[in-house]
N, C-alpha and C positions, 0 to 999 in steps of 0.2 A: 445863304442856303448851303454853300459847297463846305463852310466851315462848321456847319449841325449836321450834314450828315458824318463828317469827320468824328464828330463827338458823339452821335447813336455808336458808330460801328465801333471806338474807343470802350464807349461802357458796356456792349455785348461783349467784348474780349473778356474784359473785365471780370463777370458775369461769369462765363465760362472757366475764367481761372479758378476762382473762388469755387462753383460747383463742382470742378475738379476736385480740388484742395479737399473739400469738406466729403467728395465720395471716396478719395484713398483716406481719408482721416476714418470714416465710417469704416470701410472696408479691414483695414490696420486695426479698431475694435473689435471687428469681426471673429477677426484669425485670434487676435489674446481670447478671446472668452473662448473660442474653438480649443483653442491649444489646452488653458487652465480646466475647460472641461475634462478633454480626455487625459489630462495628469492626472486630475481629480480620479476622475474612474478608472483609471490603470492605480492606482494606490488604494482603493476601495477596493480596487478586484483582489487585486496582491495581498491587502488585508483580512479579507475573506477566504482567501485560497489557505491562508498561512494558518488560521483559526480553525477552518475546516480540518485541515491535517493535524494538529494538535490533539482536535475531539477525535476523531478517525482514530489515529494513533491510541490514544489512553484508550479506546474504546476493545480496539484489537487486542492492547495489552492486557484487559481484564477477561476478553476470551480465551487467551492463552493460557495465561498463568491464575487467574482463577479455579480454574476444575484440580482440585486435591483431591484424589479419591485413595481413601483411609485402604482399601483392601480391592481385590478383585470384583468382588461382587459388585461393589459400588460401583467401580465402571462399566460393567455390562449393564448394570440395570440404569445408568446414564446412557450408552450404548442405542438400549432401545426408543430412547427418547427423540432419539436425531432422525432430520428429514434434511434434506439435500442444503436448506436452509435455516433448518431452525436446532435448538437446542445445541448442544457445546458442538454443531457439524465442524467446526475450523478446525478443533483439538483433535478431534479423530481425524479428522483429514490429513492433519499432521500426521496423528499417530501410526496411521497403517499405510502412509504413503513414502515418508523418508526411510533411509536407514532398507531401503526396497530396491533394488533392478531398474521398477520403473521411472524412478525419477533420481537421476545421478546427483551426487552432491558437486559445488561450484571450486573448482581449482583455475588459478590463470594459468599454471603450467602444464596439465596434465590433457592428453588429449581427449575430446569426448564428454570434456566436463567444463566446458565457456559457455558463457552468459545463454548458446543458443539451446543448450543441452540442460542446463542446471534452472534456469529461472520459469517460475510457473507465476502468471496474471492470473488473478479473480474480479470477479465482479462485487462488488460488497455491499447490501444495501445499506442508506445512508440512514441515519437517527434521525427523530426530528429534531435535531439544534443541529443537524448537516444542511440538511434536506431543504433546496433553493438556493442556500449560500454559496454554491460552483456549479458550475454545468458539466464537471467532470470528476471521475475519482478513479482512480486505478492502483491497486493493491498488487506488489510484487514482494513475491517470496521462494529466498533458495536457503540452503542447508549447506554449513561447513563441515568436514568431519574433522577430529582431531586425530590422535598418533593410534587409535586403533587398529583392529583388523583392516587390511586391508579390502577385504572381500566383504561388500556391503551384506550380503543379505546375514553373512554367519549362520545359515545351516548345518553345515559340516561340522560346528560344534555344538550342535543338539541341544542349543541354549543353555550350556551350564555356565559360559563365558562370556554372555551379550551384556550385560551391566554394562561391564568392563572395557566392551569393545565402545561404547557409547560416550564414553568423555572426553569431553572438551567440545561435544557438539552445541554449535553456535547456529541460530535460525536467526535469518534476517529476515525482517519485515519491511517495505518501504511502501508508504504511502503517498500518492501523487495527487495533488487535484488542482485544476483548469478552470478557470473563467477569463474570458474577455482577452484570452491572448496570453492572462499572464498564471505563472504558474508557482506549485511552493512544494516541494518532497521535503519529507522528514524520515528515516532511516533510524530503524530499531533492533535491536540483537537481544536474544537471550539464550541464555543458558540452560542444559538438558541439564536436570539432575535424574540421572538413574538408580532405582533400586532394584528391590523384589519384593513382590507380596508376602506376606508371610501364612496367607488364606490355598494360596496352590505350590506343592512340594515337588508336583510332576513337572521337572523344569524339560521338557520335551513337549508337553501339552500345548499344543496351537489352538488360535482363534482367528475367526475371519468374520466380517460385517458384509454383507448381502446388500450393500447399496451403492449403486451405480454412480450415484453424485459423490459421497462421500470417497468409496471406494471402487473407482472405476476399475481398475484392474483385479479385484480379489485378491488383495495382499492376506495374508496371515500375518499374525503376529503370536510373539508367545506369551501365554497369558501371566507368568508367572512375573514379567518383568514393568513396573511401574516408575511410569513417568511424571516427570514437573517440569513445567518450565519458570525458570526463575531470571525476572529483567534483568539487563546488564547495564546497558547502555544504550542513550537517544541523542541523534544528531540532527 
């Protein structure tokens, strides 16, 4: 009798080891499918973040550099088309907000003109081939100047020299978007190509846009002088 209970309490050990063995063996399943999950979905995110910013991007760049307008008129009466969201608002945003007081262009050496003074966020709404692929998107954009005037706004020369004062300006775009922790910027520059109209002769003649989204501060601009932007380069 003393040697069977011997051998009950041997194979309950037993029993116990094994149910061990096979709960960390389970458990050790557990963590790989946990772990190959969230690789999985941290690669899926990263991959969606990376694609969202790609569209984003080509998308910004056809609102930038799309609007040619052959003569003056063409642009006012594009001008009238824009609402704080819609119609070329980004290109006017541009247009009457750089190269202005109110918004300094980006130097690392110059005081008054670092990342906290120079860079302006938007909110952008997404296409639909964005729209669900990230849970986030954040569009940041400053202005380089090149060897011009020093004096952003150039009134003091009654506009017969602002072309002139305008080259070599570089607008950077950068677009960011977020899902799941992980994230993807791509970074875009173009180039101002400055002219004149050849439709306005009164090179002192200003223009301003009356809209508080587009144009919060009521910049002027002078109308004789015509812009493009043309891509340069995508990182």
């Amino acid at each position: 009798m003393r040697l069977k209970k011997d051998n009950k309490g041997a194979a309950m050990i037993v029993a116990l080891v094994v149910m061990t063995v096979l709960m960390v063996f389970c458990l050790s399943l557990l963590l790989v499918v946990y772990s190959l999950y969230t690789s999985t979905l941290k690669k899926n995110s990263a991959l969606q973040c990376k694609e969202a910013c790609k569209t984003m991007s080509f998308e910004l760049q056809s609102e930038l550099t799309e609007p040619e307008y052959a003569d003056y008129e063409s642009q006012r009466a594009a001008k009238e088309g824009v609402t704080d969201t819609g119609g070329d608002s980004l290109w006017f945003y541009i247009r009457y907000n750089i190269w202005q007081d109110s918004w300094p262009y980006y130097s690392s050496t110059e005081k008054g003109h670092g990342k906290d003074k120079a860079y302006r966020y938007f909110t952008i709404a997404p296409s639909e081939d964005v729209a669900g692929m990230v849970e986030d998107i954040k569009v940041c954009i400053y202005w380089e100047k090149g060897d011009g005037d020093p004096d952003v706004s150039g009134q003091e020369n009654d506009g017969i020299n602002i072309p002139g004062q305008r080259i070599d300006t570089i607008l950077h775009v950068i677009v960011t978007c977020s899902k799941n922790k992980q994230s993807y910027s791509i970074e875009t520059e173009y180039a101002l190509m400055a002219g004149e109209y050849a439709d306005i002769t009164d090179k002192t003649e200003e223009d301003i846009m009356l809209n508080n989204g587009v144009n919060p501060y009521n910049n002027s601009i002078y109308k004789f002088e015509k812009w493009q932007w043309v891509f340069s380069e995508r990182e």
